[in-house]
ROKEDO-737313 format. One record per residue (C-alpha): residue number from 1; x, y, z. Coordinates in Angstrom, 2 decimals. Example, Ala and Ser with C-alpha at 12.3 -4.5 7.8 and 13.67 -1.06 7.14 Angstrom:
BEGIN
1, 12.30, -4.50, 7.80
2, 13.67, -1.06, 7.14
This chain:
BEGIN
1, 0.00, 0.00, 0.00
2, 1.20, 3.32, -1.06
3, 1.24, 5.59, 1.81
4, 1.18, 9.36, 0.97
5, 3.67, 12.04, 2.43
6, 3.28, 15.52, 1.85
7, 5.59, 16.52, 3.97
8, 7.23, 18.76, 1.17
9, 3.49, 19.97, 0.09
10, 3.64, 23.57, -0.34
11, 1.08, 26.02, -0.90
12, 2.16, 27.35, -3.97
13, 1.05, 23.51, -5.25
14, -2.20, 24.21, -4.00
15, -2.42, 27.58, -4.94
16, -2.00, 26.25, -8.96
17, -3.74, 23.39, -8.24
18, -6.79, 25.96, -7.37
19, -5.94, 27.83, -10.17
20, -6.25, 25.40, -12.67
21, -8.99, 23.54, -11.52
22, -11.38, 27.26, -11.21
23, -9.56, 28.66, -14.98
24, -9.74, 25.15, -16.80
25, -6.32, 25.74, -18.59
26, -2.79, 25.87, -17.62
27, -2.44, 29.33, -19.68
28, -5.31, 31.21, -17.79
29, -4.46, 29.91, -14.13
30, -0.53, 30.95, -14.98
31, -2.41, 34.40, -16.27
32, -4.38, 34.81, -13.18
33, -1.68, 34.43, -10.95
34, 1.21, 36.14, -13.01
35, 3.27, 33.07, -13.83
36, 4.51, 31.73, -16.72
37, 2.73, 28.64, -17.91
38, 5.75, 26.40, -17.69
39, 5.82, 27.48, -13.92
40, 2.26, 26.32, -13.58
41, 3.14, 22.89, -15.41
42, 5.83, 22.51, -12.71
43, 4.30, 23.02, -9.48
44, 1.34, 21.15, -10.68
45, 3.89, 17.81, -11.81
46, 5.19, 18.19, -8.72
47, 2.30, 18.12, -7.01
48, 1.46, 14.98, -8.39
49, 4.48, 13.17, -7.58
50, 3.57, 14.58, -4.11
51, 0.05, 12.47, -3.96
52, 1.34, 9.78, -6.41
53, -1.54, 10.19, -8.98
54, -2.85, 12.71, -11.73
55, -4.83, 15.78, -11.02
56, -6.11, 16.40, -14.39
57, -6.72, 14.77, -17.66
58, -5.23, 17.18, -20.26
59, -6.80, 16.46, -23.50
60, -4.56, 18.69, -25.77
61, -5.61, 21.37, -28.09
62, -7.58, 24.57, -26.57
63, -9.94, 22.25, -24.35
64, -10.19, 22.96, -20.73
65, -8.42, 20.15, -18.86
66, -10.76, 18.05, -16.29
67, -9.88, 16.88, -12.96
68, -9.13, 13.29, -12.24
69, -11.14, 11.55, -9.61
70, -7.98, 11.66, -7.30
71, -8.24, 15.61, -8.66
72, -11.81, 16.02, -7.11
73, -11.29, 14.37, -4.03
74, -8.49, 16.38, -3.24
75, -9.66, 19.83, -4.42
76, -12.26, 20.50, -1.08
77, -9.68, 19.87, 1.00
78, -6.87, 22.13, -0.42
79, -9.22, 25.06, -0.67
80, -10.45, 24.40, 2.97
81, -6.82, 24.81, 3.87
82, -6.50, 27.46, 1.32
83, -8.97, 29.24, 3.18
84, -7.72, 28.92, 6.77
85, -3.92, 29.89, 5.20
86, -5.73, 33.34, 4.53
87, -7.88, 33.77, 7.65
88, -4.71, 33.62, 9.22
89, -2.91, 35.88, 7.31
90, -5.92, 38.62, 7.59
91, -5.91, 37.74, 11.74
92, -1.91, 38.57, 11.44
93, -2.37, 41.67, 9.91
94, -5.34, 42.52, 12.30
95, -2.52, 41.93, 15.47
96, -0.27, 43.66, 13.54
97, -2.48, 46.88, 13.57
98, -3.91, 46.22, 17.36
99, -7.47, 45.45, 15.92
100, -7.53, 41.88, 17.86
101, -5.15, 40.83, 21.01
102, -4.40, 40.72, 24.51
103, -2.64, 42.55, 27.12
104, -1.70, 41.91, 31.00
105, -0.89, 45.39, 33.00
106, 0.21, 45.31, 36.23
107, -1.04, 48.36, 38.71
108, -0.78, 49.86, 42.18
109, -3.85, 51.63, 43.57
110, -2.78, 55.39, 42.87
111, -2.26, 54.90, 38.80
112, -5.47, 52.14, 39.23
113, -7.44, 55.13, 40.36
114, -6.18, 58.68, 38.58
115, -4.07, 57.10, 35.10
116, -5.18, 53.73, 34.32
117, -8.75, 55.26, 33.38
118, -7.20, 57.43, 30.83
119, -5.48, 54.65, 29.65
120, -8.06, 52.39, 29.39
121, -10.49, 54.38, 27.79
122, -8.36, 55.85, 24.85
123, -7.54, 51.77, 24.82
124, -11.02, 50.76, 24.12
125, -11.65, 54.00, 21.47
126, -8.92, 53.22, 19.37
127, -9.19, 48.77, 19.89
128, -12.03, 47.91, 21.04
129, -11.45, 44.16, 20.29
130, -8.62, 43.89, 22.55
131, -8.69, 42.31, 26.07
132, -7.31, 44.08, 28.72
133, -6.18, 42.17, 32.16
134, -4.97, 43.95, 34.87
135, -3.30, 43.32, 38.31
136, -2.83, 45.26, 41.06
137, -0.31, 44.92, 43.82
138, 1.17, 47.11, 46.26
139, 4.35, 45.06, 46.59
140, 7.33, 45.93, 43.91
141, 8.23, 42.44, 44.68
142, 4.99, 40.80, 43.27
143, 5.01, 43.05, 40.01
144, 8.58, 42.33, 39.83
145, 8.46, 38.73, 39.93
146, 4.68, 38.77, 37.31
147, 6.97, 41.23, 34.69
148, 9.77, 38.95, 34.73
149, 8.05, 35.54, 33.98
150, 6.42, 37.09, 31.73
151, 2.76, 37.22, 33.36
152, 2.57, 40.99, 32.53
153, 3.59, 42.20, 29.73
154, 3.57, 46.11, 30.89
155, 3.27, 47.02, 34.63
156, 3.17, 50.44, 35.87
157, 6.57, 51.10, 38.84
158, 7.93, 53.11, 40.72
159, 11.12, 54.38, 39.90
160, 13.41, 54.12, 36.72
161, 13.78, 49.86, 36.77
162, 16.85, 48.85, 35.47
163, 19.05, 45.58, 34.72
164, 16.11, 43.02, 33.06
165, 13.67, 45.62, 33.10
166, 13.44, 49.01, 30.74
167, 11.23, 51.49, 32.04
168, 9.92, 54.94, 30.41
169, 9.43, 57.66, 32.99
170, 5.73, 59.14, 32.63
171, 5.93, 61.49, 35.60
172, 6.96, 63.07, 38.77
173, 4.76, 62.62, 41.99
174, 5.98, 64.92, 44.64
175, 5.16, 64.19, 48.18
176, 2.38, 66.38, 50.39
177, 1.61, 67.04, 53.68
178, -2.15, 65.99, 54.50
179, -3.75, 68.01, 56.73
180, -7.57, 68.79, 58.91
181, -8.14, 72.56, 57.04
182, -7.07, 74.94, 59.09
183, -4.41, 72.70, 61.19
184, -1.69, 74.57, 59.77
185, -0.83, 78.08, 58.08
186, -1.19, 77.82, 54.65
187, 1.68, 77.41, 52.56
188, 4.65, 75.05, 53.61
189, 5.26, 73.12, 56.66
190, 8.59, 72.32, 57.97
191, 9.36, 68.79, 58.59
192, 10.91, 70.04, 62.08
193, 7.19, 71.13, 63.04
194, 6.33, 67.60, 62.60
195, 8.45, 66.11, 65.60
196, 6.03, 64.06, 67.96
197, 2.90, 64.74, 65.56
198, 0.68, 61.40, 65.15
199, 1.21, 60.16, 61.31
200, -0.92, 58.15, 59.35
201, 1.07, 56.23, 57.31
202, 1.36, 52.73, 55.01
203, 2.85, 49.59, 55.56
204, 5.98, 48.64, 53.57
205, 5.61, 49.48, 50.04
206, 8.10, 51.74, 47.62
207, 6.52, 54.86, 48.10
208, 6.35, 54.51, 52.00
209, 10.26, 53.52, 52.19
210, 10.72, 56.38, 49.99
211, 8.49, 58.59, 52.21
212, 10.26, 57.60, 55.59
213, 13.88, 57.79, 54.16
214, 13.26, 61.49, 53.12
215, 12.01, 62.02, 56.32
216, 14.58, 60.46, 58.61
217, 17.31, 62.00, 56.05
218, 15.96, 65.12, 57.47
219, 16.41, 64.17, 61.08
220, 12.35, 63.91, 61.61
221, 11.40, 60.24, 62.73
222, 7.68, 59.59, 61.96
223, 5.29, 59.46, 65.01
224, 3.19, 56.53, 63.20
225, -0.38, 55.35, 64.90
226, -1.94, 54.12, 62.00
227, -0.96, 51.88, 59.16
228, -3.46, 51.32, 56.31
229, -2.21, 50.74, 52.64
230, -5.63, 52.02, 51.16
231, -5.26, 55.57, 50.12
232, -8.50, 56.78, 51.12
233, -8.51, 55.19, 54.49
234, -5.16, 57.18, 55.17
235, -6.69, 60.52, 54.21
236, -10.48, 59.31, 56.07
237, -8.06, 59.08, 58.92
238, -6.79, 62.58, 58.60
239, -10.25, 64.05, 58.55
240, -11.02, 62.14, 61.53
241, -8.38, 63.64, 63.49
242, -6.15, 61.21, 64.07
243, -3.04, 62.31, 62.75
244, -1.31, 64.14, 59.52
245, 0.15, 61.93, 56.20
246, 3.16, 62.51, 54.02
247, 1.47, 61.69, 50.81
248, 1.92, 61.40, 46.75
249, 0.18, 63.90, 45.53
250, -1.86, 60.83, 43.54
251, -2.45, 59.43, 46.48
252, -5.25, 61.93, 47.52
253, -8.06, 64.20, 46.35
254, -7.01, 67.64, 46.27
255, -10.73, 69.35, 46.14
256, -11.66, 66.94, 48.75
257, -12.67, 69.58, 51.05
258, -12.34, 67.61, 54.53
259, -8.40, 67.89, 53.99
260, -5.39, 70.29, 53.39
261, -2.44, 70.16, 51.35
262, 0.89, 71.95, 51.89
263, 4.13, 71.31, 50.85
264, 6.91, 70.41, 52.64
265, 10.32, 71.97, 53.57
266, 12.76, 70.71, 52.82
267, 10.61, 68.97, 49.81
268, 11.09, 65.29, 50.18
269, 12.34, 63.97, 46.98
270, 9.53, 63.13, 44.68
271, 8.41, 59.67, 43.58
272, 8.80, 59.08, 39.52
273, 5.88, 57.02, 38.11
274, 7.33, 54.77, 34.91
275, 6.15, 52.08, 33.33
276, 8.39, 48.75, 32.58
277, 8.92, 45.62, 30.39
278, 10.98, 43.00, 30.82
279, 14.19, 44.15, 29.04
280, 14.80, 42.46, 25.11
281, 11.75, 41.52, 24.86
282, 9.77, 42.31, 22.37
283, 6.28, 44.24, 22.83
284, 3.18, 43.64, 20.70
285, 1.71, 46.23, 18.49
286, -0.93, 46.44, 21.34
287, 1.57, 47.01, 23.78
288, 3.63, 49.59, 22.50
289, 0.09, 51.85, 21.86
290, -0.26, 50.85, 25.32
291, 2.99, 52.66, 26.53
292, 2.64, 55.56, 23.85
293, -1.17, 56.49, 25.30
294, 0.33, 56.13, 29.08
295, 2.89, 58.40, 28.20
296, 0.35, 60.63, 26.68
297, -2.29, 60.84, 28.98
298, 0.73, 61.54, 32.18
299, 1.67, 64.84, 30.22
300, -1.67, 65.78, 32.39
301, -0.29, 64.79, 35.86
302, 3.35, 66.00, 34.66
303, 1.76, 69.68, 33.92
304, -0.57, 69.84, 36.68
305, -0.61, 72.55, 39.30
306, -0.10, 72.50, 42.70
307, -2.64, 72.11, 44.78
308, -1.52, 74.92, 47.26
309, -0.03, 77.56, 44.46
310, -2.10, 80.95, 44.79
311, -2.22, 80.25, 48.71
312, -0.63, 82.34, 51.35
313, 3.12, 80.87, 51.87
């Protein structure tokens, strides 16, 4: 028994093959698809020795030739793969230009709340075929670990990430003082004024290290009675008396008006809000829209006034 390996099939056999069989001559298929006839002769002789049988009877002179019975049996299938060939090719080009995909973003609660909306929705405008996962954590060391293995493909960090990472910078998030109104002048507070005050503050995360280093660089030592690493607990806590926060400015609601906002002095250095991807790797067309938009819609928090400027200092 003859067993039949088309291992070496390729689809410029079938593509003839279809030719030929919808054109009925050798001259109009090689017409159709800008070959020369001979070429046409060729790939269809060689797909015959492929499937060990003739394709078409070819009865001379200007008659049409007429497939074999091995022809017709085999013609369905080659335009069924014919046909999934191009559905693929149209899907590629579809990724290609973001119309169809997937993309995992990692998130802390700050961008969740005040960037990723812009994101998102400029996201869905411009693909709105395109799933979008996201996962927030407030521990570098979880988004860390997700980016590397390559769970995320983007994540939002803080700070410029380095070594298997690249990051682009979107913006600078300086660091407040959250205040009852009226608890304190307006205009700046000096960190020495804090000495003994209660704090609200957060449990270990990158912007609290980074908060309590700039303030034990400057000889204060936080006065801490409250932990909480939801944002609006810390400034609910605030209004309730309990104690001041050192804050990113995303962190809190400026117009909320059951709190105050001053800066501090000597400023603390700012938090930088980037956004990373695991170093030589390379992004999808989704992706990189994904980090174009972000840096985009940030030129709004990179531009944005102070909450205290026009205020007494």
């Amino acid at each position: 028994m003859v067993m039949t390996n088309l291992r070496d099939l390729e689809m410029r056999h079938l593509v003839a093959f279809d030719a030929v069989a919808n054109e009925g001559t050798f001259g109009k298929a090689a017409e159709k698809l800008g070959y020369t006839q001979s070429a046409i002769s060729q790939q269809i002789a060689s797909l015959e020795r492929l499937v060990d049988g003739k394709l078409f009877d070819r009865p001379g002179g200007p008659r049409p030739v007429e497939l074999t019975p091995l022809g017709h049996h085999l013609l369905g299938p080659a335009r069924e793969l014919l046909a999934r060939v191009g559905a693929i090719g149209e899907d590629l080009d579809r990724f290609r230009t973001g119309e169809v995909g997937q993309i995992t973003v990692g998130t802390y609660q700050s961008v969740s709340a005040k960037v990723l909306p812009l994101v998102v929705g400029r996201m869905r405008q411009e693909f709105p075929d395109v799933q979008i996962l996201l996962y927030e954590s407030d521990l570098d060391d979880e988004l860390d670990v997700a980016l590397g293995s390559g769970e995320l493909d983007l994540s939002f960090v803080v700070g410029d990430w380095t070594g298997q990472f690249e990051s682009r910078r979107l913006f600078e998030d300086p660091f407040v003082l959250v205040t009852r109104p009226g608890e304190y002048k307006p205009g700046p507070v000096r960190l020495a004024d804090l000495a003994e005050v209660p704090m609200v503050g957060q449990h270990a995360n990158s912007c609290q290290l980074l908060n309590e280093t700039g303030l034990r660089s400057a000889g204060l030592e936080p006065n801490y009675v409250f932990r909480t690493n939801d944002n609006g607990t810390v400034s609910a806590m605030v209004k309730a008396g309990l104690g001041v926060a050192v804050m990113p400015l995303l962190c809190v609601e400026p117009d909320d008006p059951g709190i105050e906002l001053h800066p501090l002095r000597p400023a603390l250095e700012s938090r930088r809000v980037s956004i990373a991807w695991r170093a030589g790797r390379t992004l999808s067309p989704v992706a990189q829209r994904f980090v174009e938009i972000a840096v985009e819609v940030s030129e709004v928090f990179a531009e944005r006034p102070l909450p205290w400027k026009g205020r007494a200092a």
